[in-house]
C-alpha positions, 0 to 999 in steps of 0.5 A: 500500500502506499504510505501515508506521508506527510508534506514534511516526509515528502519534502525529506524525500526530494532533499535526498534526492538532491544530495543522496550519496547512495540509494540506501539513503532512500529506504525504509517505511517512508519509501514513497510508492503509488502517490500522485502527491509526491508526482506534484510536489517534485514537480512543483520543487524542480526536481523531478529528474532527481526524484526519478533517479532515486526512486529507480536505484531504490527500486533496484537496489532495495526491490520496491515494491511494483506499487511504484510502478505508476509513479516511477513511469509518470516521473519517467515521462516528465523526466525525458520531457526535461531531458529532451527540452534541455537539449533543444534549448542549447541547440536552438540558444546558440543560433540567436547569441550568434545573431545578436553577436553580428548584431554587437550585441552581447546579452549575459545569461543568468538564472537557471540556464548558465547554473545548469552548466556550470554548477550541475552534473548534468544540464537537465539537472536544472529545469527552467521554462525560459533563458533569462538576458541582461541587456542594455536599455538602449539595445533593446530595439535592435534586438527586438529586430534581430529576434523577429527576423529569428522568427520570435514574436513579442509577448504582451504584457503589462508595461510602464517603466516603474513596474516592468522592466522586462520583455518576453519573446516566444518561437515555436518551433515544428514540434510545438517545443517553445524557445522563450526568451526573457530580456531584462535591463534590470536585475528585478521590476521591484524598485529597492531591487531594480538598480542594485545591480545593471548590465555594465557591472555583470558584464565586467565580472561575465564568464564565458559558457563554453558548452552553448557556444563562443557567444555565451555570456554569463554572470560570474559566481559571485554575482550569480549567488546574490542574484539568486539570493534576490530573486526568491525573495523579490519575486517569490515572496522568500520562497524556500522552493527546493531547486532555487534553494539548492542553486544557492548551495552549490553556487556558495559552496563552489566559491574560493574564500576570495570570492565568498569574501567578495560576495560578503563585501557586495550584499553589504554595497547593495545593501541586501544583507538579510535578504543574502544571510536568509537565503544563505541560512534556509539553504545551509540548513536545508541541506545538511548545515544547521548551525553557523558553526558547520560552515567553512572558515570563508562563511563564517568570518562574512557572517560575522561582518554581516552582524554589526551591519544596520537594518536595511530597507530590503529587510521588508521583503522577507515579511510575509505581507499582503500584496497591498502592503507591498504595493504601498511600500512601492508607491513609498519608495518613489521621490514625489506625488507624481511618480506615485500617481503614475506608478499607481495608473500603470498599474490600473490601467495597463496597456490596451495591447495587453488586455486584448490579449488577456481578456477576450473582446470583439471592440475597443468599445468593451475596454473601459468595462474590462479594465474596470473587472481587472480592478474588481477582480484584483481586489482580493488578491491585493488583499490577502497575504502573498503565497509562499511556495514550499 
């Protein structure tokens, strides 16, 4: 029969997945068998191919039972799926670095897609829906035309530079596979985020990724840790999601102690301290490390400089608060009335191109009557807490 596990079991599970020595780690009473549950939450934590490994070394090490056998084979199939669109994702990325190279233009890649060559065993290791590219503002047009002669299409989207500043771009290919490109001219859309860190500074401190070709680019370790910090606080609201987590396990504990003082050196610049020590503590913990104590020489000599540092304004963000909190902490944030009176119509009144296409209408006569659903519809969400995933 299939164990009754609980959330936390299931969580214990992945984690082992992730950095089991051996399968006999994997063993015992709380061996997941027949359970769509532990399907989703793999799924839902980025780790299914390492799920599915576990379970068919257990299933041939320890014999499990053939229970497993439904769950093993769904694991299967979303495990090649992701085996299968990371191979695609190299073959069909290098064309279009190698396009806007001809162009001058060269994007640094960050986020998932150069930490699954550089950082993972195997590309496939780390799932990501998108390539994510630093650019410069200024370049954006001719990229956007280098893109659309590749046969990418623009994504619409909400705009307005106080709320937005990235741009999506779509090719499907025959198989219906979908190439998607996210382009960004800054680090995060939040504003205390947005200008810590831009284009000219990665690319001083970009490393090449030799396996996507002599046109790939991307963010340095030590960038790369602090944009990882940053991004699940800022745009996950401190989400401990396994495989973000475990991206900043591997990136911190690859560092030399040059660069992990480095790293300590830069969260105090930028001023996102907490932000960094809470991403670094939930990881540590997570896998194997639970007291400062256990880390390395490097770490706790940062986390000691880090302690006699005041309270940042980035520290907010690792409250849980409702989405109208922090669209007050926003608004806040900007310098006069009229910044604000304009970051709060960008978000009322987004672009007619965008509700188009996100709301179904035969006229532009039916717009005012959407936008006002949008608002009436939002109002929940905006009030109630932001969700957490973990």
């Amino acid at each position: 029969m299939t164990p009754n596990l609980s959330g936390a079991q299931w969580r214990d599970f992945c984690v082992q997945a992730l950095g089991a020595n051996s399968p006999s780690e994997l063993d015992g009473s709380g061996r997941p068998c027949d359970d769509g549950s532990l399907f989703g939450y793999a799924a839902e934590q980025g780790v299914t191919v390492q799920v599915y490994q576990a379970l068919r070394e257990v299933h041939e090490v320890h014999n499990a039972p053939s229970a497993a056998t439904g769950l093993r084979n769904g694991l299967r199939e979303e495990a090649y799926r992701q085996v299968s669109q990371c191979a695609i994702q190299a073959r069909q990325l290098a064309p279009v670095l190698e396009a806007l190279s001809a162009a001058g233009i060269r994007p640094l890649l960050f986020k998932g897609v150069p930490l699954a060559y550089s950082h993972y065993s195997r590309p496939y290791l780390r799932p990501r829906c998108d390539t994510d590219m630093m650019v410069r503002y200024g370049d954006l047009s001719s990229i956007r035309t280098v893109l659309i002669s590749l046969g990418f299409q623009s994504q619409p989207g909400v705009t307005g530079d106080l709320i937005s500043h990235q741009q999506i771009f779509i090719r499907r290919d025959a198989s219906g596979y979908a190439n998607v490109i996210d382009l960004h001219w800054k680090i995060s859309n939040p504003r205390i985020f947005s200008g810590l860190i831009d284009y000219e500074e990665l690319l001083e401190h970009s490393v090449p990724v030799p396996q996507l070709g002599l046109n790939a680019f991307a963010a340095d370790s030590v960038h790369a840790l602090l944009i990882a910090c940053i991004h699940r606080v800022a745009h996950h609201h401190n989400s401990r999601r396994l495989i973000w987590l475990y991206d900043i396990f591997l990136l911190a504990n690859s560092m030399s102690d040059a660069d992990v003082h480095r790293f300590g050196s830069l969260a105090i610049d930028k001023g996102v301290i907490a932000v960094c020590r809470d991403g670094l503590d939930a990881s540590f913990a997570q896998f194997g490390m639970n007291e400062v104590a256990e880390y390395s020489d490097a770490w706790r000599s940062v986390h000691r400089s880090w302690t006699t540092q005041p309270i940042e304004a980035t520290t907010v963000f690792l409250r849980n608060r409702s989405r109208i909190a922090e669209f007050y902490d926003e608004v806040s944030a900007l310098p006069d009335w009229r910044a604000q009176l304009r970051l709060v119509g960008q978000h009322l009144w987004p672009n007619a191109e965008y509700m188009r296409s996100r709301y179904p209408m035969s006229s532009s006569r039916w717009l005012p009557y959407f936008y006002a659903k949008r608002v009436l519809s939002g109002l929940g969400k905006w009030l109630g807490r932001s969700r957490r995933v973990d």
